[in-house]
Backbone and ligand atoms as CSV (ligand in chain L), in Angstrom:
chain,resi,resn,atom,element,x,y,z
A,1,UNK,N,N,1.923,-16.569,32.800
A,1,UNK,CA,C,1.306,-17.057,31.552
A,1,UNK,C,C,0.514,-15.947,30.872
A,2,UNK,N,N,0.317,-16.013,29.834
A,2,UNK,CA,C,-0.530,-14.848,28.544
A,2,UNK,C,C,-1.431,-15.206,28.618
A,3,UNK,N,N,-2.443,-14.158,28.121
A,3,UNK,CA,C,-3.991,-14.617,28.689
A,3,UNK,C,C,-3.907,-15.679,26.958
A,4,UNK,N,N,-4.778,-17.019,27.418
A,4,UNK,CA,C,-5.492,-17.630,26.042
A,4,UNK,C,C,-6.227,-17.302,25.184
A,5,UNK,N,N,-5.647,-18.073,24.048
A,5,UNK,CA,C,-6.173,-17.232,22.580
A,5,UNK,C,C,-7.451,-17.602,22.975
A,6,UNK,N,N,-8.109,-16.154,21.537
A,6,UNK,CA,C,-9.863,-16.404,21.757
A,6,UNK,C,C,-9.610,-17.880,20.598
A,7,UNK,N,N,-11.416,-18.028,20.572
A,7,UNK,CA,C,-11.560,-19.284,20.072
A,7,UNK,C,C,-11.348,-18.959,18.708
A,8,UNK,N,N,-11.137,-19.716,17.287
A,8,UNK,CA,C,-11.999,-19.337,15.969
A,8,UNK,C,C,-13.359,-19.484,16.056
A,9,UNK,N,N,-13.633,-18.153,15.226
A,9,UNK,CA,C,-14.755,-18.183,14.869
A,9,UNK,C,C,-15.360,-18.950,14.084
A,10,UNK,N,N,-14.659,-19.666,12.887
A,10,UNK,CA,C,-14.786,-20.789,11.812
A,10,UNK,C,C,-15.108,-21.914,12.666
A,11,UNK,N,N,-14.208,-22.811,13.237
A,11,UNK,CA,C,-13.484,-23.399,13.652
A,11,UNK,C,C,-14.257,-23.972,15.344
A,12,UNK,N,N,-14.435,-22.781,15.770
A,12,UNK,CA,C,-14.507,-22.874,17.419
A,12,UNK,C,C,-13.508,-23.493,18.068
A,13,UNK,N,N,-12.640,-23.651,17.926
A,13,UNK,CA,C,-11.187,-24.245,18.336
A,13,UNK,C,C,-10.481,-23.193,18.504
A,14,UNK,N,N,-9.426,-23.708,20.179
A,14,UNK,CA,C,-8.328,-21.872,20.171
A,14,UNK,C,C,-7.698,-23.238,20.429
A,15,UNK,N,N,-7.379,-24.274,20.513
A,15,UNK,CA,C,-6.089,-25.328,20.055
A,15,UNK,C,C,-5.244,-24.820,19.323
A,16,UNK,N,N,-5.369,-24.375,18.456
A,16,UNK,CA,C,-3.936,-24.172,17.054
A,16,UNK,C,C,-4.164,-22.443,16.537
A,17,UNK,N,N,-5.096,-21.882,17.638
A,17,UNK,CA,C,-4.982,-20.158,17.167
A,17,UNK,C,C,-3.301,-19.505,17.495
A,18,UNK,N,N,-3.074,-19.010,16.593
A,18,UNK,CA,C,-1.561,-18.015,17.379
A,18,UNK,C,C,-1.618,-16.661,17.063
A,19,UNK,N,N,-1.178,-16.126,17.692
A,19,UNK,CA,C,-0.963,-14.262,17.813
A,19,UNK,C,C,-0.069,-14.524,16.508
A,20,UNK,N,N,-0.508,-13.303,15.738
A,20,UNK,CA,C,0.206,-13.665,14.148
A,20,UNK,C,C,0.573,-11.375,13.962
A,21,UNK,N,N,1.898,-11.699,14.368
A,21,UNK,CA,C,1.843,-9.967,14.636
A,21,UNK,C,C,2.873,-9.704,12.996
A,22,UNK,N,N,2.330,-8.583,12.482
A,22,UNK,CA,C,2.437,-8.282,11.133
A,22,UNK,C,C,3.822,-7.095,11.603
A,23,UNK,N,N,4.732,-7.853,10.571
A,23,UNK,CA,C,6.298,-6.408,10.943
A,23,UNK,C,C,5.813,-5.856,9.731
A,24,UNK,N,N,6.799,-4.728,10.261
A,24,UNK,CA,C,6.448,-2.931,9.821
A,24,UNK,C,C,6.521,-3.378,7.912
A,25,UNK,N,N,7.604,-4.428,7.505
A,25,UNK,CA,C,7.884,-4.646,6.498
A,25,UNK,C,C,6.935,-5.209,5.680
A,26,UNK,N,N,6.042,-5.763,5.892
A,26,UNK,CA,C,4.756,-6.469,4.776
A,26,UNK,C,C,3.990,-5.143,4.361
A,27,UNK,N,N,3.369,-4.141,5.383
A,27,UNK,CA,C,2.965,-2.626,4.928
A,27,UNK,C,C,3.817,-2.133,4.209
A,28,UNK,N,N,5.450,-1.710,4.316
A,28,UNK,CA,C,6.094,-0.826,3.387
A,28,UNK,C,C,6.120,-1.607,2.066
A,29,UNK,N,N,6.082,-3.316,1.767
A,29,UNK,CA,C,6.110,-3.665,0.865
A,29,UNK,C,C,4.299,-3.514,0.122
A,30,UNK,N,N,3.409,-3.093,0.643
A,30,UNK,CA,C,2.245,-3.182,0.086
A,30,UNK,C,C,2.013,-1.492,-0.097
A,31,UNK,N,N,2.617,-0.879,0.816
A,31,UNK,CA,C,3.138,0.630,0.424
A,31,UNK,C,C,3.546,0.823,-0.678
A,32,UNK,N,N,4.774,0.055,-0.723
A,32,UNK,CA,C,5.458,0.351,-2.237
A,32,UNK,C,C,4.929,0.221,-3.278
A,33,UNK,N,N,3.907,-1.191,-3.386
A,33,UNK,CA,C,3.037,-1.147,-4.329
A,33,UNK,C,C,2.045,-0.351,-4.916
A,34,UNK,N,N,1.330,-0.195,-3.776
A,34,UNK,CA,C,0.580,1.030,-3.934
A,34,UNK,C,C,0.954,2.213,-4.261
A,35,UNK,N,N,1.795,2.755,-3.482
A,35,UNK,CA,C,2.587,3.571,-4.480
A,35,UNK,C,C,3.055,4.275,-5.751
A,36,UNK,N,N,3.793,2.492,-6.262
A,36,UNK,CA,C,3.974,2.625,-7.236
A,36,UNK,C,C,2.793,2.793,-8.478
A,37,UNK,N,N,1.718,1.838,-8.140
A,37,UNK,CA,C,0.312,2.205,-8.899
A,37,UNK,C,C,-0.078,3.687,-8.655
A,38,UNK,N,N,0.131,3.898,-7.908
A,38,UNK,CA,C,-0.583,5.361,-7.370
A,38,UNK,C,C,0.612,6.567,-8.464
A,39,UNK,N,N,2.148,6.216,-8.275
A,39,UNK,CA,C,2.491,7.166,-9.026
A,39,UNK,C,C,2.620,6.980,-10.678
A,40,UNK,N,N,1.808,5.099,-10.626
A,40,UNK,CA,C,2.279,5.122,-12.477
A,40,UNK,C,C,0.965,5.913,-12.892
A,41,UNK,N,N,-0.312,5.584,-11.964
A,41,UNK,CA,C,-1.632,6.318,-12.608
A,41,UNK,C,C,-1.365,8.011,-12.608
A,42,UNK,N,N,-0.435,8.685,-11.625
A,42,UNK,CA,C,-0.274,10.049,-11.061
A,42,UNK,C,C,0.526,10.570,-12.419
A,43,UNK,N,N,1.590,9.566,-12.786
A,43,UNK,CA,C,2.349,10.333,-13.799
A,43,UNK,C,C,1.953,10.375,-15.330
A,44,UNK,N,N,0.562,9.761,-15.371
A,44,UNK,CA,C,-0.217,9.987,-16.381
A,44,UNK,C,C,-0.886,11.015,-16.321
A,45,UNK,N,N,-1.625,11.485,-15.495
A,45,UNK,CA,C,-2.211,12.612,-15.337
A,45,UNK,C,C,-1.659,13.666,-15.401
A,46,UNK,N,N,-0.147,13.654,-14.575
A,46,UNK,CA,C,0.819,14.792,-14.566
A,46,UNK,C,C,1.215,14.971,-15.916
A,47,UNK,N,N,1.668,14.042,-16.354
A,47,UNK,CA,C,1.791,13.731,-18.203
A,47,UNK,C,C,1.354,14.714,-19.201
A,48,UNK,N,N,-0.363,14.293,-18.878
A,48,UNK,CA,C,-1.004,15.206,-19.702
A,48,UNK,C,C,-1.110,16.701,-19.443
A,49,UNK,N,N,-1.179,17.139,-18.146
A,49,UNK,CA,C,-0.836,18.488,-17.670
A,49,UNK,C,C,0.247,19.045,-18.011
A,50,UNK,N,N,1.456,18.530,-17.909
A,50,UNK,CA,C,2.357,19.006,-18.352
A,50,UNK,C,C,2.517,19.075,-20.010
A,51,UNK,N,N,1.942,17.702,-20.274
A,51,UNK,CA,C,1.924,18.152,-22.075
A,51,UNK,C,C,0.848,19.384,-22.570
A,52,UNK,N,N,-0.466,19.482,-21.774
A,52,UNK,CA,C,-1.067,20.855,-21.928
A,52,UNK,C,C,-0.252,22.313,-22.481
A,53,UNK,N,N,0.336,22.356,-20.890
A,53,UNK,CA,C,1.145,23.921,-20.438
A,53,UNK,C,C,2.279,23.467,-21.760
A,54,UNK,N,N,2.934,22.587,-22.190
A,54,UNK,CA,C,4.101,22.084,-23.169
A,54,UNK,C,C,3.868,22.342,-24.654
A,55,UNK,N,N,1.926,22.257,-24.821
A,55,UNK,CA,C,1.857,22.872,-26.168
A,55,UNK,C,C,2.240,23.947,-26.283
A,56,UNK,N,N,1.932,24.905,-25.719
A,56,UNK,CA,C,2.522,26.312,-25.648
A,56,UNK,C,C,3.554,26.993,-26.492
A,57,UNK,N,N,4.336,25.965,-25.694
A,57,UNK,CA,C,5.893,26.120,-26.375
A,57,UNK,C,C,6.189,24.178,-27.145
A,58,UNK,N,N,6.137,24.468,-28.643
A,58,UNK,CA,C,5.580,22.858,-29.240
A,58,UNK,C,C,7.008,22.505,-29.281
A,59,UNK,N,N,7.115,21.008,-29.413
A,59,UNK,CA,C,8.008,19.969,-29.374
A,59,UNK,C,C,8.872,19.897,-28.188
A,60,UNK,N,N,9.684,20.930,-28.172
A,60,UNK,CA,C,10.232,20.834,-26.609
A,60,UNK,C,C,9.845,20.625,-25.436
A,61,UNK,N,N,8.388,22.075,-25.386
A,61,UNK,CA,C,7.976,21.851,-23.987
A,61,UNK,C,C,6.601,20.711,-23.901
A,62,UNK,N,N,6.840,19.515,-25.083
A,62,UNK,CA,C,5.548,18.465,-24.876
A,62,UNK,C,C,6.831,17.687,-24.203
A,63,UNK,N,N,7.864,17.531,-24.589
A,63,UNK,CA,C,8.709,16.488,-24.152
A,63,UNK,C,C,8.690,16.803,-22.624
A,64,UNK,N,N,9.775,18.053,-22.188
A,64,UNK,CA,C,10.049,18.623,-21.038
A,64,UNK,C,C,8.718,18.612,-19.898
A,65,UNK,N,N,7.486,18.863,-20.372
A,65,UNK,CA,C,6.715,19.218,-19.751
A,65,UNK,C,C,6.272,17.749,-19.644
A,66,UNK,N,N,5.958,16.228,-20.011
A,66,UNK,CA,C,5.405,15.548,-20.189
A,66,UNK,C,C,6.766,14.563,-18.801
A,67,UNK,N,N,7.821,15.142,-19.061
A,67,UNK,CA,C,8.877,14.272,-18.487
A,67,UNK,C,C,8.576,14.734,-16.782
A,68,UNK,N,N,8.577,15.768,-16.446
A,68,UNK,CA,C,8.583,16.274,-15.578
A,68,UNK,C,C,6.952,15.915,-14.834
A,69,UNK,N,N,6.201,15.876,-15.699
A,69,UNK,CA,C,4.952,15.630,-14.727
A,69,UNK,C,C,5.164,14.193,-14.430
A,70,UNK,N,N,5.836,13.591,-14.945
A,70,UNK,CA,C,5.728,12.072,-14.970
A,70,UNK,C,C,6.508,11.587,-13.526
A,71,UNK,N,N,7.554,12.210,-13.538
A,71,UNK,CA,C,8.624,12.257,-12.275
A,71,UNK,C,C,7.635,12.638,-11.033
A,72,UNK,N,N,6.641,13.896,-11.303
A,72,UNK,CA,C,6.489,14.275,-10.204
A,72,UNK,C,C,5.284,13.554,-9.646
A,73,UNK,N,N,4.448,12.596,-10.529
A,73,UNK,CA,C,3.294,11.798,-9.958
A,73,UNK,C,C,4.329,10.601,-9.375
A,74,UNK,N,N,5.103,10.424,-9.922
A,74,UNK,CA,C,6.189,9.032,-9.186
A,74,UNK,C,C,6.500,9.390,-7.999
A,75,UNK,N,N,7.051,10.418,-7.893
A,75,UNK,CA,C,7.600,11.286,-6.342
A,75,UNK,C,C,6.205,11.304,-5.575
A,76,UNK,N,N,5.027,12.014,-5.860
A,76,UNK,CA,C,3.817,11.869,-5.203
A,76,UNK,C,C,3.483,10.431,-4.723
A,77,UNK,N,N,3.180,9.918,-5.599
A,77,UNK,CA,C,2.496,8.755,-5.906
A,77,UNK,C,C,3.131,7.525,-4.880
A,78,UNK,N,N,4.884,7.847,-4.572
A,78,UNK,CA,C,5.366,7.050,-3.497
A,78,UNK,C,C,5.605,7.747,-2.220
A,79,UNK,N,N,5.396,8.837,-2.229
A,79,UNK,CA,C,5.073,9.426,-0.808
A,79,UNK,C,C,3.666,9.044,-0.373
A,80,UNK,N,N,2.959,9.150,-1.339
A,80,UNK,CA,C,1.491,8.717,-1.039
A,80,UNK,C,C,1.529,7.253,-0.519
A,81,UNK,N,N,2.139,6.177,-0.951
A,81,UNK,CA,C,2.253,4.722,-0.869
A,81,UNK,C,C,2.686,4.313,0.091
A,82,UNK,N,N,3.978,4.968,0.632
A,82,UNK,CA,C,4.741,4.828,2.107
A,82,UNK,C,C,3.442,5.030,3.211
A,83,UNK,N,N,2.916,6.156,3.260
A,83,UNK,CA,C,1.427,6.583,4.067
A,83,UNK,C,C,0.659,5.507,4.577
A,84,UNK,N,N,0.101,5.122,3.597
A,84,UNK,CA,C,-0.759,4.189,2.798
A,84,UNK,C,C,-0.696,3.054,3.788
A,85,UNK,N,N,0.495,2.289,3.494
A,85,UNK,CA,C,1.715,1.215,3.891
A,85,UNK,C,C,1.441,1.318,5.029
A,86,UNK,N,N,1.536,2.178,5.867
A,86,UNK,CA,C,1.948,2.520,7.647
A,86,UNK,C,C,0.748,2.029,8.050
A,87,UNK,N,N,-0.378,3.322,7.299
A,87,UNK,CA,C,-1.857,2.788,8.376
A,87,UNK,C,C,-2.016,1.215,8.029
A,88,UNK,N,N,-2.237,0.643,6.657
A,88,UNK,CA,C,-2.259,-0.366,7.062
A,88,UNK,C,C,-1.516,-0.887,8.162
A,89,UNK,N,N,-0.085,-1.244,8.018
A,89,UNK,CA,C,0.505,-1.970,9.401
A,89,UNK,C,C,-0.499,-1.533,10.950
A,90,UNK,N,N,-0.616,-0.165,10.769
A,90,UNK,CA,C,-1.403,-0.302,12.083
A,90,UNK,C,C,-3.123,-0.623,12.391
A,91,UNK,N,N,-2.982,-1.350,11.709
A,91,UNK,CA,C,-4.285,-1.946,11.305
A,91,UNK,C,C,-4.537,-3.436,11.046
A,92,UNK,N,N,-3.614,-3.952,11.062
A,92,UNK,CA,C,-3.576,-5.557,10.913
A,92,UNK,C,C,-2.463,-5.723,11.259
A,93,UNK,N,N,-1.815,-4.989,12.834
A,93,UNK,CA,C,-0.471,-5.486,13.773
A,93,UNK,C,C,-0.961,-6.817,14.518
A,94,UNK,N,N,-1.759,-7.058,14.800
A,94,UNK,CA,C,-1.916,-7.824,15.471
A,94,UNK,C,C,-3.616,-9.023,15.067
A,95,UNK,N,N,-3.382,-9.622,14.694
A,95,UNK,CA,C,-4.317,-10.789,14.111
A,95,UNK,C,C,-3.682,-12.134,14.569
A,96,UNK,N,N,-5.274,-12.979,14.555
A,96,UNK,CA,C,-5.140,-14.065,15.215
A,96,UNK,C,C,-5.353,-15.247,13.749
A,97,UNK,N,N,-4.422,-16.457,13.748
A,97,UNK,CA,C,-4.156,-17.331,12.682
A,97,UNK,C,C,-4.809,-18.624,13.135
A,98,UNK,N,N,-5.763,-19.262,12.966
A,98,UNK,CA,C,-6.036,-20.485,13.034
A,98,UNK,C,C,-5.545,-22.062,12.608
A,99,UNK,N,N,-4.667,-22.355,13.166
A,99,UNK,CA,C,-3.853,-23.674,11.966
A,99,UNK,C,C,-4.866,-24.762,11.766
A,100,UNK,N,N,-5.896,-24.788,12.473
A,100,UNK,CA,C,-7.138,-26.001,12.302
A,100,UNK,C,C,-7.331,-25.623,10.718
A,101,UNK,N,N,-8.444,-24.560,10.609
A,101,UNK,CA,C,-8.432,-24.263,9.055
A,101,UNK,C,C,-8.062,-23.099,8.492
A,102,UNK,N,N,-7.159,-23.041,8.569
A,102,UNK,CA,C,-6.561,-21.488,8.073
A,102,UNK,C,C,-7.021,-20.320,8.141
A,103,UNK,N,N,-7.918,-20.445,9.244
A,103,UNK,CA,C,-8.779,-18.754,9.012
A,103,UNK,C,C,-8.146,-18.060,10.069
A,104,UNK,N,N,-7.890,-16.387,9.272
A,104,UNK,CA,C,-7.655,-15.300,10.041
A,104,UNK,C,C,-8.394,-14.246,10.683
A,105,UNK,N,N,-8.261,-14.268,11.619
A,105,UNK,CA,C,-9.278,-13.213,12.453
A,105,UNK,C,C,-8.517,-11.943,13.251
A,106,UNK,N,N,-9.126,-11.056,13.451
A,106,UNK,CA,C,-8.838,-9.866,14.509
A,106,UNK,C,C,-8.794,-10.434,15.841
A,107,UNK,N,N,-8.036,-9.735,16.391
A,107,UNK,CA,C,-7.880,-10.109,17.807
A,107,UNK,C,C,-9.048,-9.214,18.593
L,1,ZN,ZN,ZN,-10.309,-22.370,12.897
């Protein structure tokens, strides 16, 4: 037998607690999100950097330069998110669910 759930803390009841283990997939999907915020805010910034260095050389290099920073906060911005994604998962793998009143706790 597995050792018994702790009690809730809400609740004081381990009647209806269950081991509530989080797959790798809820992080890469909160990864992705993040991410994606991370590279829509990144490719604004890159945006303007690149439209900077783009005045330089006008009309072309605002376009070229504005396109390219934009790509590259997206590329950042979801490498950054995947990261992100992981530690969470390893950080809320394992939590305890209360079905008395819905409260979630750390194990
Ligand atoms: Zn409870």
């Amino acid at each position: 037998m597995s050792k018994p759930n702790p009690n809730c803390p809400k609740c004081k009841s381990n009647e209806n607690v269950v081991l509530v283990k989080r797959i790798k997939k809820a992080g890469a999907v909160v990864g992705g999100a993040a991410g994606a915020a991370a590279g829509y805010a990144g490719s604004d910034i890159m945006a303007v950097v690149g439209a900077s260095i783009g005045s330089f050389i006008p009309v072309i290099g605002t376009t070229v330069g504005g396109l390219a920073g934009a790509l590259t906060g997206l590329i950042l911005g979801s490498a950054l998110g995947s990261q992100v994604g992981e530690q969470i998962d390893e950080h809320v793998l394992c939590r305890y669910e209360c079905y008395n009143c819905d409260h979630e706790f750390d194990a």
